[in-house]
KOLLOVO-439562 format. One record per residue (C-alpha): x, y negated, z negated; residue number from 1. Coordinates in Angstrom, 1 decimal, m for minus. Layout:
! residues N
X X | Y Y | Z Z | n NUM
...
! end
This chain:
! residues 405
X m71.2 | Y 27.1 | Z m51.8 | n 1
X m71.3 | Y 30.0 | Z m49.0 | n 2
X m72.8 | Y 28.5 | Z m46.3 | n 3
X m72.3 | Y 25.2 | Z m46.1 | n 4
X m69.5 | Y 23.5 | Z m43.9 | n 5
X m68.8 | Y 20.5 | Z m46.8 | n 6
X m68.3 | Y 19.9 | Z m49.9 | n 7
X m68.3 | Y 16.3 | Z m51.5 | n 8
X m66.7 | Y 15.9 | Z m54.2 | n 9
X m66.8 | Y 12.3 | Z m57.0 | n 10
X m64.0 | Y 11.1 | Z m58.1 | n 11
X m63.2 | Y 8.4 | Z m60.8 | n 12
X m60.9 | Y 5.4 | Z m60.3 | n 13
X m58.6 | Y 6.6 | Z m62.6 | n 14
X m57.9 | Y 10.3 | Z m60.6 | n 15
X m60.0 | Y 12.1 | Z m63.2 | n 16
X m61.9 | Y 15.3 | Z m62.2 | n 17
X m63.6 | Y 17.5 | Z m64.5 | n 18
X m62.8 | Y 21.5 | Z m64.8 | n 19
X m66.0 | Y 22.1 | Z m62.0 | n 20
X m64.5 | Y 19.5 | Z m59.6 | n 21
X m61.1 | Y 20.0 | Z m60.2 | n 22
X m61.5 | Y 23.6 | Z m58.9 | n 23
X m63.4 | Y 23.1 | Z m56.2 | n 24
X m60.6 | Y 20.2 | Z m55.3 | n 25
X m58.0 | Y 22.6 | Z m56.2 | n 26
X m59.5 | Y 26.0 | Z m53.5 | n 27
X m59.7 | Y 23.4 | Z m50.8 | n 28
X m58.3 | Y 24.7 | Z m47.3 | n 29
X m59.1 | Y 21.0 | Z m46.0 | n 30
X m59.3 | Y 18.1 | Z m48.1 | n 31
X m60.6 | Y 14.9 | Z m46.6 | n 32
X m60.6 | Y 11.7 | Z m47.9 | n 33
X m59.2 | Y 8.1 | Z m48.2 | n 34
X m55.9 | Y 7.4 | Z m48.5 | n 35
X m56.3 | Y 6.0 | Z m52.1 | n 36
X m58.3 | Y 9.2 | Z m53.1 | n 37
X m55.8 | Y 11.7 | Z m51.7 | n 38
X m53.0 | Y 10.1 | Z m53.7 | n 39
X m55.1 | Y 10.6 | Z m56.7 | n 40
X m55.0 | Y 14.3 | Z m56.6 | n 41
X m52.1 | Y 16.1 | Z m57.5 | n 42
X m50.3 | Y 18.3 | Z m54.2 | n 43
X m52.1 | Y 22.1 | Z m53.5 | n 44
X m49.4 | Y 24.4 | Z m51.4 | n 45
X m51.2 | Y 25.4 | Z m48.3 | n 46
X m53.7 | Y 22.6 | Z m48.3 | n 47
X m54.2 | Y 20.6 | Z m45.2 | n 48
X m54.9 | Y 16.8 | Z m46.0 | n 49
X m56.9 | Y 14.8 | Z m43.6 | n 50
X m57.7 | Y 10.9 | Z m43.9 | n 51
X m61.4 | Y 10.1 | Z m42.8 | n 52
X m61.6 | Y 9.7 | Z m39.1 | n 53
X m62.7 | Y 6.5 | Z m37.9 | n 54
X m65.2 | Y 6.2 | Z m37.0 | n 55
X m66.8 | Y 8.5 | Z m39.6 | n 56
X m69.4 | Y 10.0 | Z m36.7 | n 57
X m66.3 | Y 11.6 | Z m35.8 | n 58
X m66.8 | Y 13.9 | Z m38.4 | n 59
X m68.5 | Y 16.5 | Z m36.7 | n 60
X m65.6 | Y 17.0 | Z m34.4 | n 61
X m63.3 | Y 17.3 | Z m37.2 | n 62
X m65.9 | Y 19.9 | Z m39.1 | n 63
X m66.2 | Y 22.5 | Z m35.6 | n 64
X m62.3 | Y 22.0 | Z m35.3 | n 65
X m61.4 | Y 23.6 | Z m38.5 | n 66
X m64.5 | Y 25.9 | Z m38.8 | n 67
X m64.3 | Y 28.9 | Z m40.7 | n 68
X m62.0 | Y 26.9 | Z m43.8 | n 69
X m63.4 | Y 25.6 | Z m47.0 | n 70
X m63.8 | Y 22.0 | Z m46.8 | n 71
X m63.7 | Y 19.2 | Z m49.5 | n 72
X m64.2 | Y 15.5 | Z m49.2 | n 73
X m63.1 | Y 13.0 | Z m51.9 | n 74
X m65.7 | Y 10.0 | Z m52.7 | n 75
X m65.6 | Y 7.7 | Z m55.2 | n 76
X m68.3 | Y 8.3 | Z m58.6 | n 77
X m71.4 | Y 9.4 | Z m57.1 | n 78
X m71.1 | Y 10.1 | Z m53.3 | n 79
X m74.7 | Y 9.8 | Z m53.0 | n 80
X m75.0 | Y 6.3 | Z m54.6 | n 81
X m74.5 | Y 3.9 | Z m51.5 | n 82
X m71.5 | Y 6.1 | Z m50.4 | n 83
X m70.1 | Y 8.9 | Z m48.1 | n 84
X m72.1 | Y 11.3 | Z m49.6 | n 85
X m75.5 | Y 9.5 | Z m48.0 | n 86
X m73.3 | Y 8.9 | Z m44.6 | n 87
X m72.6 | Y 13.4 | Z m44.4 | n 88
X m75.8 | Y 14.1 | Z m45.1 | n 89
X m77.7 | Y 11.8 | Z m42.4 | n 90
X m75.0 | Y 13.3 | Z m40.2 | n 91
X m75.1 | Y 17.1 | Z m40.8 | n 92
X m78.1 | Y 17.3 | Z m42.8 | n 93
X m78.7 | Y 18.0 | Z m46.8 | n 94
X m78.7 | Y 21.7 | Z m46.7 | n 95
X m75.3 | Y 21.2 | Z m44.9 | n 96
X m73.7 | Y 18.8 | Z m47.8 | n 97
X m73.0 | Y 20.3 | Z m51.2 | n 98
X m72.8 | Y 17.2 | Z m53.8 | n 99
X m70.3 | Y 17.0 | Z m56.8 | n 100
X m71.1 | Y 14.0 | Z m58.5 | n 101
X m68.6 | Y 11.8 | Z m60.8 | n 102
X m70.2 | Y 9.2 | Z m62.7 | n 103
X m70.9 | Y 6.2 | Z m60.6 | n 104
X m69.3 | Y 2.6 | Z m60.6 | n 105
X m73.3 | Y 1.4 | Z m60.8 | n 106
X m73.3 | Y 3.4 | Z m64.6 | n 107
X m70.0 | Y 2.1 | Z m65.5 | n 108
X m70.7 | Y m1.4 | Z m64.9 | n 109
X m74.5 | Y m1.2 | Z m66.8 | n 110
X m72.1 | Y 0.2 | Z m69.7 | n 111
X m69.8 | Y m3.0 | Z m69.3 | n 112
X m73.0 | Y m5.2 | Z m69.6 | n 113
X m74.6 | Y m3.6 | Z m71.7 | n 114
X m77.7 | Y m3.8 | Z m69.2 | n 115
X m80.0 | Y m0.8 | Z m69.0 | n 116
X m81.6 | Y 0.7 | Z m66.2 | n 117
X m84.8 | Y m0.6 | Z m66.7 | n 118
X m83.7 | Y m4.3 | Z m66.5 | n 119
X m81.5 | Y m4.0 | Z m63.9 | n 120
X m81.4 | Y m3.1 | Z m60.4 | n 121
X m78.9 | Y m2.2 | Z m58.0 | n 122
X m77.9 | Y m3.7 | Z m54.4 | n 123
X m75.4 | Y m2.6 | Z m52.1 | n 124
X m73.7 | Y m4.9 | Z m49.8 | n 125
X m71.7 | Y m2.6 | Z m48.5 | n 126
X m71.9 | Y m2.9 | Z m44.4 | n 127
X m75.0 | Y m4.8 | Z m45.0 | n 128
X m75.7 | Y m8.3 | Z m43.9 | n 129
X m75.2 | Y m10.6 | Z m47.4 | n 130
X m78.9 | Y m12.2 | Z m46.6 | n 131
X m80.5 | Y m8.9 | Z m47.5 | n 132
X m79.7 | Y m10.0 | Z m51.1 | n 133
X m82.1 | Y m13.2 | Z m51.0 | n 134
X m85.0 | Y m10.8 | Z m51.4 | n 135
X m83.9 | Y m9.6 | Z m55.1 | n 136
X m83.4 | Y m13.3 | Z m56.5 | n 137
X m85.8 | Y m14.0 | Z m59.1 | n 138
X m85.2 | Y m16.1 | Z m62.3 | n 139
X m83.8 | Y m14.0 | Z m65.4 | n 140
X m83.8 | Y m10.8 | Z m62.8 | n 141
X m80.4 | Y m8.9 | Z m63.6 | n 142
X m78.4 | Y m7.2 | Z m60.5 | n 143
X m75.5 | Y m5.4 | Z m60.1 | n 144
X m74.5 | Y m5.5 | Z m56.3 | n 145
X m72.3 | Y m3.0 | Z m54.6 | n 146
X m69.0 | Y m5.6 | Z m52.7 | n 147
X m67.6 | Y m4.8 | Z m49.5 | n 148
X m64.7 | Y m6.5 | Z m50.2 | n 149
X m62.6 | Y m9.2 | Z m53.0 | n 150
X m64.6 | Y m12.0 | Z m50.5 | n 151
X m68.0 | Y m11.1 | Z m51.3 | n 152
X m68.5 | Y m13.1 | Z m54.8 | n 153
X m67.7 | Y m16.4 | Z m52.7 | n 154
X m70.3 | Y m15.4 | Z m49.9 | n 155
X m72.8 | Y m14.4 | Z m53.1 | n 156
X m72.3 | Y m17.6 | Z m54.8 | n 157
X m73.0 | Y m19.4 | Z m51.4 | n 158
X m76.3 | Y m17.8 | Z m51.2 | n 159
X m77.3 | Y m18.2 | Z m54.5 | n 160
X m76.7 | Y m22.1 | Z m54.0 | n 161
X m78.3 | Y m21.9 | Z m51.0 | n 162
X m81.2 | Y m20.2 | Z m52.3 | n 163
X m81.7 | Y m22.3 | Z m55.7 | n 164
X m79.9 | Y m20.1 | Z m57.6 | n 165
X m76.8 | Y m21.8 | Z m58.7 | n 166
X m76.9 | Y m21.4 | Z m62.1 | n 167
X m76.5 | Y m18.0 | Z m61.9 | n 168
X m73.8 | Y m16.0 | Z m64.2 | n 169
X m71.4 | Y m14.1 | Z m62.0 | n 170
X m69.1 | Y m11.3 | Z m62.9 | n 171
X m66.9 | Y m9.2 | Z m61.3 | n 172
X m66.1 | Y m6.0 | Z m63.0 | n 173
X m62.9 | Y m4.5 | Z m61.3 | n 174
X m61.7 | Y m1.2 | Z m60.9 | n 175
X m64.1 | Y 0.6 | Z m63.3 | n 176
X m62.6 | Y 3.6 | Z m65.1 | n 177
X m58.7 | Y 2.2 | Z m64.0 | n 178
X m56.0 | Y 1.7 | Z m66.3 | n 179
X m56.0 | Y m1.8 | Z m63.8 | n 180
X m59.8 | Y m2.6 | Z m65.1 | n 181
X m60.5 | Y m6.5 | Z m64.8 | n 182
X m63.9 | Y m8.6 | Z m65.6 | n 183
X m63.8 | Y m12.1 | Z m64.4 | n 184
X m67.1 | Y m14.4 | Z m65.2 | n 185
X m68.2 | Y m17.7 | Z m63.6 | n 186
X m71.2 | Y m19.9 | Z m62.6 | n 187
X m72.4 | Y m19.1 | Z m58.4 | n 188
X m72.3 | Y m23.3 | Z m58.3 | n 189
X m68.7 | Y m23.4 | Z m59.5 | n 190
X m67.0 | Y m20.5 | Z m56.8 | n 191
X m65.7 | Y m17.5 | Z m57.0 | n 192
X m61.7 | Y m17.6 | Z m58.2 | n 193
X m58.9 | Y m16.6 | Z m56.2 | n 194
X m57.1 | Y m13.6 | Z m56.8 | n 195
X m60.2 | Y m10.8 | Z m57.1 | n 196
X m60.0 | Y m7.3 | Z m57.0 | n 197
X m60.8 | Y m5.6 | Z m53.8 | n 198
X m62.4 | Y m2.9 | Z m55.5 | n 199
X m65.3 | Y m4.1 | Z m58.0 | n 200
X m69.2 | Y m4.2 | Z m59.1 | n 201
X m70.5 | Y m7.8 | Z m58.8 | n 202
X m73.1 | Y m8.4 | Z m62.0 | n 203
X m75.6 | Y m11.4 | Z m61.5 | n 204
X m77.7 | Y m12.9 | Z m63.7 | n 205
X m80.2 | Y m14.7 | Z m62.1 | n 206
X m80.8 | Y m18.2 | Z m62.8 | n 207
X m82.2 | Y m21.2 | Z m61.2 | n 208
X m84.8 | Y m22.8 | Z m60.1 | n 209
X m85.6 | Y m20.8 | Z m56.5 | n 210
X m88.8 | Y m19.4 | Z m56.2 | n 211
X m89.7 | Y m15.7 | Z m54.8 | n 212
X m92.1 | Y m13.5 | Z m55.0 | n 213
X m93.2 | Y m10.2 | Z m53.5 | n 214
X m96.6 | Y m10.9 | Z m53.3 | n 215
X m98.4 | Y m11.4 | Z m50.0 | n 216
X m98.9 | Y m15.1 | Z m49.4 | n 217
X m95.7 | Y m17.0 | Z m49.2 | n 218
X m96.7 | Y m20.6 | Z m49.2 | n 219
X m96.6 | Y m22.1 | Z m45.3 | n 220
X m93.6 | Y m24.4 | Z m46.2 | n 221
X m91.4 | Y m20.7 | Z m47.0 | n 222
X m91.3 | Y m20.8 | Z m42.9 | n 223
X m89.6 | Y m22.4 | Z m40.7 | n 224
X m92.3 | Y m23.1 | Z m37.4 | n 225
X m93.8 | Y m25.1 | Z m34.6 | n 226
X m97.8 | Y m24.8 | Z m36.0 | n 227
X m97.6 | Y m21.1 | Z m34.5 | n 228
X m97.7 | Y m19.5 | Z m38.1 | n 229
X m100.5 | Y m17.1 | Z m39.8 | n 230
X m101.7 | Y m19.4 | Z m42.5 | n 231
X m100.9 | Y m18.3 | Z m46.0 | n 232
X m104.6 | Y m17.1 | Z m47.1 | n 233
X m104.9 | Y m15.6 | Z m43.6 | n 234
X m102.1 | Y m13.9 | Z m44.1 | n 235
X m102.7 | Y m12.2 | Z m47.5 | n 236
X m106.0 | Y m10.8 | Z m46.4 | n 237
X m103.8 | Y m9.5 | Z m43.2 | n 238
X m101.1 | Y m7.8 | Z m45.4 | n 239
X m103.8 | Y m6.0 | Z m47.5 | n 240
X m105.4 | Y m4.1 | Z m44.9 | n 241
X m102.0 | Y m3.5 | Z m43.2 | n 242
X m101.2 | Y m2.2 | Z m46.4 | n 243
X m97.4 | Y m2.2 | Z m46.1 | n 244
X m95.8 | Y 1.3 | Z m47.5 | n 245
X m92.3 | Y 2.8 | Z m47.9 | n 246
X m91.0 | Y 4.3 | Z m44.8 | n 247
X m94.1 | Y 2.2 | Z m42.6 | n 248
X m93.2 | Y 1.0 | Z m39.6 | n 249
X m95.1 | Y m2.7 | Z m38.4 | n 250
X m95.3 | Y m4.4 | Z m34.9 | n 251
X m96.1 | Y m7.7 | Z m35.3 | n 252
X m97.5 | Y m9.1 | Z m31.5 | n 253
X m97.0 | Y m11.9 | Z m31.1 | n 254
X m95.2 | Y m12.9 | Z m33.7 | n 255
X m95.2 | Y m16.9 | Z m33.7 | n 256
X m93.1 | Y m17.8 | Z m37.1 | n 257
X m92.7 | Y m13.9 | Z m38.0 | n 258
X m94.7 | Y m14.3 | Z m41.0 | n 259
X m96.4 | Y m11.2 | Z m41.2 | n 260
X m94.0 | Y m9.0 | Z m40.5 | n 261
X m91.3 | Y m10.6 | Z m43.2 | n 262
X m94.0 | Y m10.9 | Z m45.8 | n 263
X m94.3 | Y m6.7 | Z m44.7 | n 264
X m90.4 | Y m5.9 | Z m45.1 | n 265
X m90.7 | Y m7.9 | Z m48.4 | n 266
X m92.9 | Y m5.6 | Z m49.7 | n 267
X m90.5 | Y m2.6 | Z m49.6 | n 268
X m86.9 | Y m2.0 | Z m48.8 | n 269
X m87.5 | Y 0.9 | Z m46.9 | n 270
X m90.4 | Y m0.7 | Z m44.8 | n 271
X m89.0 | Y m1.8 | Z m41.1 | n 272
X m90.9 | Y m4.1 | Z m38.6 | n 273
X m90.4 | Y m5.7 | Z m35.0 | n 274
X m91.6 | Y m8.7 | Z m34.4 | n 275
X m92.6 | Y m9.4 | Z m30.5 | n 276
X m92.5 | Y m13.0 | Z m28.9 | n 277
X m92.6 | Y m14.2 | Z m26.2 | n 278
X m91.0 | Y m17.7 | Z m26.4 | n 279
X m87.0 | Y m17.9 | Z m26.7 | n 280
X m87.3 | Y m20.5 | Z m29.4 | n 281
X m90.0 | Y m19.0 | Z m31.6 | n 282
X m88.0 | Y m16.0 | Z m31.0 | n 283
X m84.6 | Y m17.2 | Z m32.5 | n 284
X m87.1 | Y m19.3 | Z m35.3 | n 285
X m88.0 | Y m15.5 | Z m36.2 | n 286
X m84.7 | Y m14.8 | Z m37.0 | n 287
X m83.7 | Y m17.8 | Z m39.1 | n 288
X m86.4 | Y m17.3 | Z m41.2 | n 289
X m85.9 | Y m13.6 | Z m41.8 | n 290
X m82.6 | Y m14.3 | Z m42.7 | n 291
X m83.5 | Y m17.0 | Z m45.1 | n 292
X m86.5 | Y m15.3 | Z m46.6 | n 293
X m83.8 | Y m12.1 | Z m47.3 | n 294
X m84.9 | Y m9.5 | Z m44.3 | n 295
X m82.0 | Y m9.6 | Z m41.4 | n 296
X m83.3 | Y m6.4 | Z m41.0 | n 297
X m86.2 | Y m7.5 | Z m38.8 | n 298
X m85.8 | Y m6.5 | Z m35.0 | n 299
X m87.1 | Y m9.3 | Z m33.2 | n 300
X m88.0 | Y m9.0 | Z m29.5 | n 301
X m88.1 | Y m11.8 | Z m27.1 | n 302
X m90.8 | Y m10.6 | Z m24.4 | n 303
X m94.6 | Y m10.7 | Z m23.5 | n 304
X m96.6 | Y m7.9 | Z m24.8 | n 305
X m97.8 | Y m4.9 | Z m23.6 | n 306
X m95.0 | Y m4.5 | Z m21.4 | n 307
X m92.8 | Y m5.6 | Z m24.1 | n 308
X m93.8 | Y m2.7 | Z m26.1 | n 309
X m92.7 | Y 0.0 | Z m23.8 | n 310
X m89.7 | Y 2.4 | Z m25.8 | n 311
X m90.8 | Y 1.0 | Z m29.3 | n 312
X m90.6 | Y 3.4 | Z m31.8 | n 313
X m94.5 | Y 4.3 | Z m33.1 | n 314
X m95.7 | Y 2.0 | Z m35.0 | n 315
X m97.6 | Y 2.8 | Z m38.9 | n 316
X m99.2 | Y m0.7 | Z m38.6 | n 317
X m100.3 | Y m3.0 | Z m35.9 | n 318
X m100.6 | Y m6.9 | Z m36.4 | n 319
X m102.4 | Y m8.8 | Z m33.2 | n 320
X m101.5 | Y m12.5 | Z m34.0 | n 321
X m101.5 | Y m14.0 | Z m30.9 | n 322
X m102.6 | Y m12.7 | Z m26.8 | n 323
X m105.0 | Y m10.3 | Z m28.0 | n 324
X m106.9 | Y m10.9 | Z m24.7 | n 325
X m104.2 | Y m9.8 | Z m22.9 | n 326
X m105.0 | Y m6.9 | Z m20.7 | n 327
X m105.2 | Y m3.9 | Z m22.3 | n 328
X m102.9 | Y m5.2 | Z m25.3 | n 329
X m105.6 | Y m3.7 | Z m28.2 | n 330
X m106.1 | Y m0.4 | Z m26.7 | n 331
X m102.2 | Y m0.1 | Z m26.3 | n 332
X m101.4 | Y m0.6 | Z m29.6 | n 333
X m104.5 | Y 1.2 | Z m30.5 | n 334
X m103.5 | Y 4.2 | Z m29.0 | n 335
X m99.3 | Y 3.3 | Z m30.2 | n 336
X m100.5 | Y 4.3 | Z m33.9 | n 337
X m99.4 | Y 7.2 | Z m36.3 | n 338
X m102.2 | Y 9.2 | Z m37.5 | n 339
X m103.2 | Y 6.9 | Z m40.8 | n 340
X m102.3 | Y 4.0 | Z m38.6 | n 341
X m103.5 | Y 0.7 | Z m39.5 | n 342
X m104.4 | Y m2.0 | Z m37.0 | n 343
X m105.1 | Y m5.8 | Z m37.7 | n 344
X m106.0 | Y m8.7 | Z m34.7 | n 345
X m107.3 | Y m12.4 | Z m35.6 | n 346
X m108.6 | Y m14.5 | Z m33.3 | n 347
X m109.4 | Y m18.5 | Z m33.1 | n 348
X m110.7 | Y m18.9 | Z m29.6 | n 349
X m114.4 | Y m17.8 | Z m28.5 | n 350
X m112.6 | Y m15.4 | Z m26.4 | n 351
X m110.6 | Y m13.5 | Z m28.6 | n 352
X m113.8 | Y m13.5 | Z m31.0 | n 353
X m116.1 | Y m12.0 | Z m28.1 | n 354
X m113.2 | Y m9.6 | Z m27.5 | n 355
X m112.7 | Y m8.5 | Z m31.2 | n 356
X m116.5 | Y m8.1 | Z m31.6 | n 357
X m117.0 | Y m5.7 | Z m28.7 | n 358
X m114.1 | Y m4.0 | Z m30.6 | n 359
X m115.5 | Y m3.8 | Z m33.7 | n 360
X m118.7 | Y m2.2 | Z m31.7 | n 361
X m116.8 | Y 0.1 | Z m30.1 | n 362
X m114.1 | Y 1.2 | Z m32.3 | n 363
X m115.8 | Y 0.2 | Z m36.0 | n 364
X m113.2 | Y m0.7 | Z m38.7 | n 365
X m114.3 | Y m4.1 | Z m40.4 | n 366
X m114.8 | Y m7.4 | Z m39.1 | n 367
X m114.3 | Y m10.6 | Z m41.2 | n 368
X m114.7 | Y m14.3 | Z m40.7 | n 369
X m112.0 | Y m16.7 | Z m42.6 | n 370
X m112.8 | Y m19.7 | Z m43.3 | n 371
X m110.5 | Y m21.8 | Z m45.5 | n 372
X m110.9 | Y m25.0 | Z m47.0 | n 373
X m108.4 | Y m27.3 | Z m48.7 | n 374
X m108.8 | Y m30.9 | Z m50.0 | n 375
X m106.9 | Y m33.7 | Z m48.7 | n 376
X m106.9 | Y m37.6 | Z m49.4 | n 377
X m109.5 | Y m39.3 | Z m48.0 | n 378
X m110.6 | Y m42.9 | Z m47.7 | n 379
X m107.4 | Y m43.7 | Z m49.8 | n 380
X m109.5 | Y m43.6 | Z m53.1 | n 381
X m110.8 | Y m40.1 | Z m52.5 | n 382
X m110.5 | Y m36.4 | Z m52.3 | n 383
X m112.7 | Y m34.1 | Z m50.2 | n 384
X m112.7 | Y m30.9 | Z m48.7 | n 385
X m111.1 | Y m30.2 | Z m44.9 | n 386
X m111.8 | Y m26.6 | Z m43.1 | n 387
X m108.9 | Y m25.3 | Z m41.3 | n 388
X m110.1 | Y m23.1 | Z m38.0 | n 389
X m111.6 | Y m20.2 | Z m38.6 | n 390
X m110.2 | Y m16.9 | Z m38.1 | n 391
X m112.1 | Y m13.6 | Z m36.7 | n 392
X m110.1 | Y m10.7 | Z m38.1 | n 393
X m110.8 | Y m7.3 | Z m37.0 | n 394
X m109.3 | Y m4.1 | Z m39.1 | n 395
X m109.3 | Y m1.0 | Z m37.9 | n 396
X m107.8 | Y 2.5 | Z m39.2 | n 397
X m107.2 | Y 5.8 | Z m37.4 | n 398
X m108.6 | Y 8.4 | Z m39.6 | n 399
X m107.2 | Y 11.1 | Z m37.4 | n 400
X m105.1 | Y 11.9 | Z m40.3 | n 401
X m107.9 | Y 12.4 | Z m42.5 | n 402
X m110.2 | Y 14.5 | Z m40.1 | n 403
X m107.1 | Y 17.0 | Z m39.7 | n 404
X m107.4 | Y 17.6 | Z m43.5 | n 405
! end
């Protein structure tokens, strides 16, 4: 299209490019691609043949060198799903990316399973951290996860195990659309065999006895901590009035276990979170537990808040777990927010609860007490009822974003 400076085009594993591709391939000054891809189409006199330049950031450089010629990129199926297509257009910018998509390795492997869209879900792994997939486990859920390389169905079965999850059906459909087409099944407990493709789809069929949920609420024991840890009731009635949402952005101060903020990325893939603590080894406890729980994702940093918020990027949602009577640490993160911003601090100590009520007075927003009960043995013979501390919880929204309407 006239205009624009690329052109991406899908291609299948077997070369194959349909009339509309195969001329736009075929009127190429430049053709970029990876070596694989470039061998698959067939030799244009006059056309310049460039490999991907590494890294692909470079791109730009590549774009202004040879500016003025019709450009064409080679990706494989549907550039846009978890491929180079995505990469160009956070780079230059969508109305700088034209899109010629083939059908995608995610479609050809649902056709190999015979699993529809609606019961199964993608996951790419594909420069992503292999705990991200934790997150997606459920019992009987069906997934179809995007490899990086022939070694990632031996790091997927370890998770599963790790996870509960052993009993899981694995199957590694390589080469879609290739004369060289392979499927290969086992059991996650049992290991991945030798001898995979490089190139494949990993399907999963979820099995096990692990336990997940996306619900706010993880049970206590889901966390790995030292007694500083947002109790599991506490914590729902946090989340709600955080009121995580794709694209939100959470600082959780004071972060003691990370709780809150995991239980926010949870929510959503798209959500992001940091999670501010003070203490080394709570900090690196953060961390572990993101990981485990299936959010690596989580920035975690290791310093004392305010001043540990300076450079943060503006927060959507505030959680005050821990210091809230630190000087001027509510009307920092306060004044941090987004229009629409949400803002949640607890407090246990007579302190923080005179502190949080002059907010309330001041501010408005919604102040709660929580006080949770659970019953214990007692008198060996017995049952009765033992109150944890109660919890002061002050919510707060900036409605600037509604007066502008």
């Amino acid at each position: 299209m006239p205009g624009r400076p690329i052109t991406v085009v899908g291609i299948g594993a077997d070369g194959h490019l349909p009339p509309v591709a195969r001329a736009v391939v075929g009127s190429a000054e430049v053709l970029l691609g990876g070596e694989r891809h470039l061998s698959l189409v067939p030799a244009v006199p006059g056309q310049l043949r460039l490999p991907w330049p590494r890294p692909v950031s470079g791109l730009p450089a590549v774009l202004a060198e040879h500016e003025g010629r019709s450009i064409v990129a080679l990706a494989s199926g549907d550039p846009l799903v978890s491929g180079i297509g995505t990469t160009l257009v956070r780079l230059l910018g969508a109305d700088a990316v034209d899109i010629v998509p083939a059908v995608s390795s995610v479609s050809l492997a649902r056709a190999r399973m015979g699993w529809s869209a609606e019961e199964s879900a993608a996951v790419t792994l594909v420069g992503r951290d292999v705990d991200a997939l934790r997150r997606e486990l459920a019992p009987g859920r069906r997934l179809l996860v995007l490899s990086s390389d022939e070694t990632t169905p031996e790091t997927v079965a370890a998770v599963l195990g790790d996870a509960g999850f052993g009993a899981t059906r694995m199957t590694v459909l390589g080469d879609l659309g290739a004369e060289a087409e392979s499927r290969a099944s086992f059991v996650a407990d049992g290991g991945a065999p030798d001898g995979l493709p490089r190139l494949h789809v990993l399907a999963l069929d979820v099995a096990g006895p692990g336990a997940a949920s996306w619900t706010t609420g993880l049970p206590d024991d889901a966390f790995e901590h030292d007694g500083q840890l947002t109790r599991r009731d506490v914590r729902a009635s946090a989340l709600a009035r955080l009121a995580p949402r794709p694209g939100d952005r959470l600082w959780d101060v004071g972060a003691g276990a990370g709780s809150v903020a995991i239980e926010w990325l949870r929510a959503h893939p798209l959500t992001t979170a940091v999670a501010v603590e003070g203490n080394e080894e709570r900090a690196a406890r953060i961390g572990r537990n993101a990981r485990r729980l299936g959010v690596p994702r989580l920035v975690v940093v290791t310093g004392r808040a305010p001043d540990a918020l300076a450079g943060l990027p503006a927060p959507d949602a505030v959680f005050v777990g821990g210091g809230a009577t630190a000087d001027g640490l509510l009307d920092r993160c306060r004044d941090a927010l987004t229009p629409g911003g949400r803002l949640v601090a607890h407090g246990v100590t007579l302190e923080t609860e005179r502190l949080l009520v002059d907010a309330f007075h001041t501010y408005g927003g919604e102040l709660t007490r929580l006080a949770v009960e659970q019953v214990t043995p007692l008198g060996g013979r017995f049952t009765g009822w033992t109150p944890a501390r109660a919890v002061v919880q002050w919510a707060w929204t900036d409605h600037q974003e509604e007066n502008a309407r």
